[in-house]
N, C-alpha and C positions, 0 to 999 in steps of 0.2 A: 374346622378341627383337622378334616385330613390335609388340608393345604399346611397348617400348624406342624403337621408330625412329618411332612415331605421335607417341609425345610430345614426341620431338627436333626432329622436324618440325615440328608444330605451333606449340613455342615458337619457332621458329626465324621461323617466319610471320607469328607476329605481334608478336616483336622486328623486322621488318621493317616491318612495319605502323606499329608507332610510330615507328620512326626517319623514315620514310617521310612522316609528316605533317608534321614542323617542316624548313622545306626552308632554305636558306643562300642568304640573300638579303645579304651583307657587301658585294657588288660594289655592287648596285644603292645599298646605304646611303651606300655611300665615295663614292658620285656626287653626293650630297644634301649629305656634310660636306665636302666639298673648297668647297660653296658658300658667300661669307661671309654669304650672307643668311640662309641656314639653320642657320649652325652655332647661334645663338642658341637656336635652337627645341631643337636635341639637349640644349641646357644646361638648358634653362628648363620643359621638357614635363614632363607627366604620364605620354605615351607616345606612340605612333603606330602608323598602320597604313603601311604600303609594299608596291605592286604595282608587279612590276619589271618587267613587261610588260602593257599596255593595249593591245588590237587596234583599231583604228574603221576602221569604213569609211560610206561614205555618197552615197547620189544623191538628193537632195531629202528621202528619210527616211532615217537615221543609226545605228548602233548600234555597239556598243562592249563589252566583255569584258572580264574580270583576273580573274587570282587573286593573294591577297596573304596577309600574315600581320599578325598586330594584337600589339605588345610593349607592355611595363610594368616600368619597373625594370629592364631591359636582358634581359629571357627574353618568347619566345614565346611570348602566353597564346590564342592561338587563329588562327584563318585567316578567311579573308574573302575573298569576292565581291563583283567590281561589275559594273552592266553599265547601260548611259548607251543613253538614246535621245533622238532628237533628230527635228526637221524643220524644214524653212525652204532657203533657198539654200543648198545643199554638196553639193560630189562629191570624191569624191578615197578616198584610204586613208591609217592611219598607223597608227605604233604610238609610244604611249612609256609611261612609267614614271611613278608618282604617288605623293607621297608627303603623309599627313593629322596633323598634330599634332593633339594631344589638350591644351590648356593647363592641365586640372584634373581631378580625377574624375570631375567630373558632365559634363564634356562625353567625357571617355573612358566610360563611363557610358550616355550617349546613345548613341552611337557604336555600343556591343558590344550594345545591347539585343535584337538580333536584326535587326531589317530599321532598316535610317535610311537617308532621304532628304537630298538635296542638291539643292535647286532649282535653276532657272534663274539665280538673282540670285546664285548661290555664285561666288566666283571664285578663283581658280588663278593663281599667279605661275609663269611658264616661265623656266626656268636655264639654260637653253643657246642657243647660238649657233645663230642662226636668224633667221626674220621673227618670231615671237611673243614680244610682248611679256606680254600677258600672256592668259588661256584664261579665261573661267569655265568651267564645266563643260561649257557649250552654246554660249558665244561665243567667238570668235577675234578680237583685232583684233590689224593689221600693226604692227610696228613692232619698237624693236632689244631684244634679248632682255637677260638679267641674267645674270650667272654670271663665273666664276674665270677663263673666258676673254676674254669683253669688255670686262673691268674696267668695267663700270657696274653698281651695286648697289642694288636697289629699297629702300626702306623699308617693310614690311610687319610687319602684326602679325595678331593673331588678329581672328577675329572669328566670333562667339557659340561664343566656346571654343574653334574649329577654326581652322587655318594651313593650307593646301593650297599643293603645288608640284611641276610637271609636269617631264620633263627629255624631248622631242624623242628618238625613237631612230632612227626610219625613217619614210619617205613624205612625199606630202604630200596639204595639205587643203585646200581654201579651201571655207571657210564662213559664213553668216550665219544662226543657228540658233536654235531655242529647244527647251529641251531638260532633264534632268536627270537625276544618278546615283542609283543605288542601291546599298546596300551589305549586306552578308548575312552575320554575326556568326556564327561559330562556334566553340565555347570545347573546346579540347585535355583 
């Protein structure tokens, strides 16, 4: 009988275990496809990574957090970390949501290799209703954002394989930074 309830146990632990790793991230994604600038990329990709929470915070030095998950063909093929650091002029806090098109294999490929970088020169289209126009990963400039709600729509395509685009959730920032992500590939 207790060998019975070890092994009940046990499988019970780590059927939670695996459920426990591919998390449902549909909300954050329906905020990406409501956008028309993005819907193209759900059409046209290889695949994407999506973190549906980004923390930063920042006073002259910057840092930043997420966890995310990396898709292919519409299933979860792994998870992912990022974590951004920066310096230059910024204080403030925020949080929001990122999301990385992949346009082909070899840049999905790059991507999952384990650790990839995004420098300074990377930049980031912001879809919401805000001051930011548009982010690289380290720079902010003001200006009227894109997305389903302001009716103005950026033109953006890839570039060296990857589409990046932030959505605003909370806080704010003002910054003038130099800075870049890192991302940390981990396959299910």
């Amino acid at each position: 009988m207790t060998l019975f309830l070890l092994i009940t146990i046990s499988f019970g632990v780590s059927t939670v275990a695996v459920a426990a790793e591919v998390e449902d991230y549909s909300s954050t994604v329906n905020v990406y496809r409501e956008s028309l600038v993005v819907t193209k990329f759900f059409k046209n990709s290889y695949g994407y990574a999506v973190f549906p929470t980004i923390g930063k915070a920042a006073f002259i030095v910057g840092g930043s957090y997420g966890k995310g998950q990396v898709y292919c063909g519409g299933k979860v093929m792994g998870k992912n970390t990022v974590v951004e650091g920066s310096i230059g002029y910024q204080i403030g806090g925020e949080a929001f949501s990122e999301i990385v098109f992949f346009q082909d294999k070899r840049a999905y490929e790059e991507f999952t290799c384990g650790n990839f970088e995004f420098d300074a020169t990377a930049q980031a289209v912001a879809i919401t209703v805000g001051a930011q126009a548009q982010a690289g990963t380290s720079v902010v400039s003001a200006g009227a954002s894109v997305g389903p709600k302001t009716g103005v729509h950026a033109e953006t395509d890839y570039v060296k394989g990857m589409a990046t685009f932030v959505h605003a959730t909370a806080g704010l920032m003002v910054e003038l930074s130099v800075g870049g992500q890192k991302f940390t590939f981990e396959p299910l």
